[in-house]
Each structure stands twice: as C-alpha cells, then as structure tokens.
C-alpha positions as CSV (number, residue, x, y, z in Angstrom):
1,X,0.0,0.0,0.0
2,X,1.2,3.4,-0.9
3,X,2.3,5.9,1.9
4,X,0.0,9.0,2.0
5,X,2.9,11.3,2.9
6,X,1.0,14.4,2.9
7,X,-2.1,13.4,4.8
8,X,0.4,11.8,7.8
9,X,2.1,15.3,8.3
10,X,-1.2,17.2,7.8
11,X,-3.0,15.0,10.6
12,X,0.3,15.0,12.7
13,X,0.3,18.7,12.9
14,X,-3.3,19.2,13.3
15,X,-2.9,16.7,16.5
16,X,-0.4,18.9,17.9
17,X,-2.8,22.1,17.1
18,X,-5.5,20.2,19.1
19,X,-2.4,19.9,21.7
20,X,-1.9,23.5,21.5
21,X,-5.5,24.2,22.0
22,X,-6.3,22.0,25.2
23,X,-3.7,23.9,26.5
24,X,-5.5,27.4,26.2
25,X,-8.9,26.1,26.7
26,X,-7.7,23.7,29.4
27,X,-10.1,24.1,32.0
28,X,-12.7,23.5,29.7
29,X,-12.0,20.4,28.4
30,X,-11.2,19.2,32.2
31,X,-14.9,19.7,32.9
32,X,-16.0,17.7,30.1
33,X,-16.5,14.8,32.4
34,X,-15.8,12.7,35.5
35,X,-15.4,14.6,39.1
36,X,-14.9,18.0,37.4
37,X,-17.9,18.0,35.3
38,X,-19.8,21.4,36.2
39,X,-23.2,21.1,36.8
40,X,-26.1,20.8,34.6
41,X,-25.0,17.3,33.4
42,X,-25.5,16.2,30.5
43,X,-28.9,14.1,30.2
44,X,-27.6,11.4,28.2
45,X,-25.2,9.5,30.2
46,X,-23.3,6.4,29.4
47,X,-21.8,3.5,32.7
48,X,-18.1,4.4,32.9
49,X,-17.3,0.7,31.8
50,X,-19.3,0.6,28.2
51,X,-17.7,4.0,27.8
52,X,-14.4,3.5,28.2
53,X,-14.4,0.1,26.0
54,X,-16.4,1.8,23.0
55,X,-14.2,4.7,22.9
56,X,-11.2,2.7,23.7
57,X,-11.5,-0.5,21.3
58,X,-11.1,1.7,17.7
59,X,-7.5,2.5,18.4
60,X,-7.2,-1.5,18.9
61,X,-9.1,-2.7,16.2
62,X,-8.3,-0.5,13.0
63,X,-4.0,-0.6,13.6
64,X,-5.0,-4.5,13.8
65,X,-7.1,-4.6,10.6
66,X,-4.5,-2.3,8.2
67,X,-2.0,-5.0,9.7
68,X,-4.4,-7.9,8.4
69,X,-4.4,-6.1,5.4
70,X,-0.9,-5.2,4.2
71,X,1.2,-7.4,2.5
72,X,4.3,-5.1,2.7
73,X,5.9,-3.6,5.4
74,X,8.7,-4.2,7.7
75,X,8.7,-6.8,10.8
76,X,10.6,-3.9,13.1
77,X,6.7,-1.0,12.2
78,X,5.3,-4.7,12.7
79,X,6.3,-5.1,16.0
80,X,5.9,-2.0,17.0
81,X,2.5,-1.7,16.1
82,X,1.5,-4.8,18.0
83,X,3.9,-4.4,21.0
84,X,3.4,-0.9,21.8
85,X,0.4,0.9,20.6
86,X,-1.6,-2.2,20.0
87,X,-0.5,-3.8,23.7
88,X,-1.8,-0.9,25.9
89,X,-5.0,-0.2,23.8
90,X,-5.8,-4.1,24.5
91,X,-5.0,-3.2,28.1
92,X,-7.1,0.0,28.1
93,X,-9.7,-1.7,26.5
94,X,-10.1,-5.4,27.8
95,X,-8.8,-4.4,31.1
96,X,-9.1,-0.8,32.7
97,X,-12.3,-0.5,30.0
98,X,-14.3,-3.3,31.9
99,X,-12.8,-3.0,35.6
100,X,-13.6,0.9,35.4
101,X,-15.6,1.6,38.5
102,X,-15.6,6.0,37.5
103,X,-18.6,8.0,36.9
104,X,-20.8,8.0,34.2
105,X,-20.0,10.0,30.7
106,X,-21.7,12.4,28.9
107,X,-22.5,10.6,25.6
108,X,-20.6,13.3,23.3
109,X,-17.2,12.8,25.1
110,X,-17.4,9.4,24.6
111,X,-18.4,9.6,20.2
112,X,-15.8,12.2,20.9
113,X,-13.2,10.4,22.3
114,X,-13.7,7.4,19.9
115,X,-13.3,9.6,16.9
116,X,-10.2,10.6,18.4
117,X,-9.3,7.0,18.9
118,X,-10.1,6.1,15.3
119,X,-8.6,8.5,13.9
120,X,-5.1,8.1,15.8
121,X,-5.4,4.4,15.4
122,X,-4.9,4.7,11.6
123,X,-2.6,7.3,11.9
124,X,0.0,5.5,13.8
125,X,-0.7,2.2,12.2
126,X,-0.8,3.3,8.6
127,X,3.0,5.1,9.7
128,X,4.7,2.2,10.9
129,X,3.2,-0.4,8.0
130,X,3.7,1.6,5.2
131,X,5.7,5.0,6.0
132,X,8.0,4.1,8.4
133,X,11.3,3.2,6.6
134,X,13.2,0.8,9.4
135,X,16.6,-0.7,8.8
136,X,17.6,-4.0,10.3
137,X,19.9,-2.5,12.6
138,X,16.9,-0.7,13.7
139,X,16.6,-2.9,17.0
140,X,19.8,-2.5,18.2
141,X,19.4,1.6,17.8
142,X,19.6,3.2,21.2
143,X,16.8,5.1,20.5
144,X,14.6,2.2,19.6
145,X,16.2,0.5,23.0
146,X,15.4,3.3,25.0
147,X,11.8,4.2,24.0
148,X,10.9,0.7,24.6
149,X,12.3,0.6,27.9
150,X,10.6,4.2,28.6
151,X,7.8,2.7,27.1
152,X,7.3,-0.5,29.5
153,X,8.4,1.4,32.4
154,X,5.7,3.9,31.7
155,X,3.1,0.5,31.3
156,X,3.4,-0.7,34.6
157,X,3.6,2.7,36.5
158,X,0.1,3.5,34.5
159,X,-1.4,-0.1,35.0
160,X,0.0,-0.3,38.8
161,X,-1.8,3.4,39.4
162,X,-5.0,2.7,37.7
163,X,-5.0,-0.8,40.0
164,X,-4.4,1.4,43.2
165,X,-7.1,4.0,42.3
166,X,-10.2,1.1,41.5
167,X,-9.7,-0.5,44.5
168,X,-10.1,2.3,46.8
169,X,-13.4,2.1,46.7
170,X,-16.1,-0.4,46.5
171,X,-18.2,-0.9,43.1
172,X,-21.1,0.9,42.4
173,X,-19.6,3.7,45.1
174,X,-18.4,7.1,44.1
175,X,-16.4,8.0,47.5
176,X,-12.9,9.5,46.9
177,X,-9.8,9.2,49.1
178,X,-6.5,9.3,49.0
179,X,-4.5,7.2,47.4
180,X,-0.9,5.9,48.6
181,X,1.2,3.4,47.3
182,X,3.2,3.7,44.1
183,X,3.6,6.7,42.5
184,X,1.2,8.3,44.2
185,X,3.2,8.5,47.0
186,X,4.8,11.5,45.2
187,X,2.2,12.3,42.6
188,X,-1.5,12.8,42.7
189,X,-1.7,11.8,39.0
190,X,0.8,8.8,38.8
191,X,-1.7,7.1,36.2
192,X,-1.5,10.2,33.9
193,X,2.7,10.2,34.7
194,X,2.7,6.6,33.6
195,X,0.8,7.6,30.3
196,X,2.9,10.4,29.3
197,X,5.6,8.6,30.0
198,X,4.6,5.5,27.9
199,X,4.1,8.0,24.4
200,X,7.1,9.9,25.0
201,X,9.2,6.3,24.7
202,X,6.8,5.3,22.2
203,X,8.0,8.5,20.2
204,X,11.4,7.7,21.0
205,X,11.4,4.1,19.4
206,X,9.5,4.9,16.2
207,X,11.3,8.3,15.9
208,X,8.3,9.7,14.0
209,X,6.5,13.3,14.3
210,X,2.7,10.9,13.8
211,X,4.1,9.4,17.7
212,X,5.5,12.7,18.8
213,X,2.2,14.5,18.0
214,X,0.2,12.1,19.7
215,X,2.6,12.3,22.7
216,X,2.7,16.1,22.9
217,X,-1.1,15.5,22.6
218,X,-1.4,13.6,25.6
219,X,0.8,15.8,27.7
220,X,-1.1,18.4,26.6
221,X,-4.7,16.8,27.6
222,X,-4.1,14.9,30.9
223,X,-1.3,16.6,32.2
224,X,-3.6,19.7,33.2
225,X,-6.1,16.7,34.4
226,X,-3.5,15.8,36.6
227,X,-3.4,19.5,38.1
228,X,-6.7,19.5,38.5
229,X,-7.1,16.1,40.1
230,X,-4.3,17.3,42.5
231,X,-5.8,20.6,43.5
232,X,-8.7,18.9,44.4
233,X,-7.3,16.4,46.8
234,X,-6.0,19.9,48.2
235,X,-9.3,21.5,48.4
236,X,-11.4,18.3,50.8
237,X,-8.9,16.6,52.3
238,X,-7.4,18.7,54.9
239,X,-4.8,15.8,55.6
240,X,-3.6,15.3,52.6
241,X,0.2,15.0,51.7
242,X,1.7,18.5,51.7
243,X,5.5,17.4,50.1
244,X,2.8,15.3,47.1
245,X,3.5,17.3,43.3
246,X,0.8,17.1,40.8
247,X,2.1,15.3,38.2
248,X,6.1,15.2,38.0
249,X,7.9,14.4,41.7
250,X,9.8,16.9,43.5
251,X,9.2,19.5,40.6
252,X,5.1,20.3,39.7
C-alpha cells in the first residue's frame, strides 16, 4: 500500500494544534467529564465501563485490521504496532475499559473520544506499515532500546496506578480518598505520569513526528487533568500530603 505522505504530516500537525488548544482552553476540556464536570450534566449519560471500551477499542481494532491487510511492510513498524500501541489499547480496552468503577460520561465525550481513537489508530498504524522506513539495525538503535524501555516502564507505573485508584473504593460507590502506594506516594496523577511517559518512549522508538504528535497530545490533555485532580485532593482533604507534586515528583 502506498504511503500517504502528505495526509500523515497534515494529521500530525493538526494533532499537535489540538495539543496546543487543550492547553489554552484547558479548563474546559477538564470539565467535560468525570469529578470535574460542572453542573447541569448532560442528560444522556453512558456506565463508565461501556464508555471506556467503545471509545477505547477503535485504536485497537483498526491498527489490527490495516496489519491484516498489508502485505508489505517491515517486521521492526510490525512489532511495534503490536507491541506498543496495540499492547496498551488491548489493556485500556479489555482491562481498565471493563474493571472501570468511574462516573458515568456524557454521551458526546465518549463519540468524541472514539473519533479521536479512530482517527489516531490509523494514523500510527498506517505510519509504521507503510511509512516508516526501518533498517535491520533498527533494533539495536539506542533510541529504539530506550523508548521501549521508557515505554514499558511507563506500562506498569500506568497499569500499577490505575490498579491502586479502583480499588479504593467499593463498586457501584463514588467515594474518593486518597491514594498511597506507588507513584502516588509523590504524585497525585501517577496514572497520567505513567501515560505520558509511555508516548514519549513510544515517540522515541518509532522516531516519528505521527508518535510525537500524539505524545505532545497527551501531555497536553491529561497533564492539566493531573493538576486538576491534585488541587482537588488539596481542596477536601485537609490531611492530605503536603510534600505530594501534581504530576512530576519533587518539581510540579
């Protein structure tokens, strides 16, 4: 299959202008659902669980069908469509999707979101089949050894978090309280850390501007989230940890 050259940069750059725009409006798009969600709420609502799985599954489901359906590419955009992008979507969707135990969401974010999702999804997977150009020395590149590594690290921070934060509470209960262990013993968003983290060494491995958009998208969208998610631990819980950062330890 041909690479579309153009439309790659042209959706890469608009990702990073949608970046570039959560940042100014980012209080907005905080409110657009879970705890921050300003009141009236939205009358059509849909269970956290079905949510997160419809929105989620696109970004797992399209890379896997243009893999299904190319006939050339390399093994190295191969394998790193299916064991980075394609591994944590399969997590986020067959895993956090199901366990979620969050609030409901407003039906628009969640068609939103899954647009998103789509539209990402055969981004990055039409780049690393048939636009990536990957050398076999490309394994043994520090840069493809590193982002992996940032990669994996960032995995099991993210996974580890989002384990800590659903069992804090029973399901069916929307109580919040602190959580410890981890991360979070220095962060209030250590799930979001492990996220960032993760697209940043998934930029680093592929070397491409479609993974350094989308990482430089998710900075942009849940590292404010984090901020806000901090600040109001801050604001009800009189004890909570006064040394705890936001989102990077020690620093913010």
């Amino acid at each position: 299959m041909h690479c579309y050259e153009d439309l790659v940069m042209c959706l890469s750059c608009g990702m990073i202008l949608m970046a570039l725009g959560y940042l100014v409006n980012h209080k907005k798009a905080q409110m657009s659902y879970g705890r921050h969600m300003a009141p009236p709420l939205p009358e059509r609502m849909v269970p956290a669980s079905v949510a997160w799985f419809l929105q989620e599954i696109p970004a797992l489901l399209i890379p896997l069908l243009l893999l299904i359906a190319s006939h050339e590419s390399s093994s190295v955009g191969r394998n790193l469509l299916l064991g980075t992008f394609c591994v944590h979507y399969f997590q986020r969707t067959f895993v956090y999707g199901l366990l979620s135990r969050g609030r409901p969401f407003p039906l628009g974010v969640m068609v939103a979101a899954a647009f998103f999702c789509s539209l990402n999804g055969s981004l990055q997977g039409h780049y690393l089949l048939h636009c990536a150009q990957f050398d076999d020395q490309w394994p043994a590149n520090c840069r493809y050894i590193i982002g992996l590594l940032l990669f994996y690290i960032g995995m099991a921070i993210n996974v580890h978090s989002d384990y800590i934060l659903r069992n804090l509470r029973e399901p069916g209960v929307v109580v919040y309280r602190i959580p410890t262990g981890g991360l979070f013993e220095y962060v209030s968003g250590a799930n979001y850390l492990g996220e960032i983290v993760e697209w940043f060494g998934y930029a680093v491995a592929t070397w491409s501007l479609p993974a350094l958009s989308f990482a430089l998208f998710s900075l942009s969208f849940i590292g404010p989230r984090a901020y806000y998610h901090h600040r109001f631990y801050q604001e009800n819980f009189k004890d909570y940890p006064k040394l705890r950062k936001a989102l990077i330890p020690f620093v913010f």
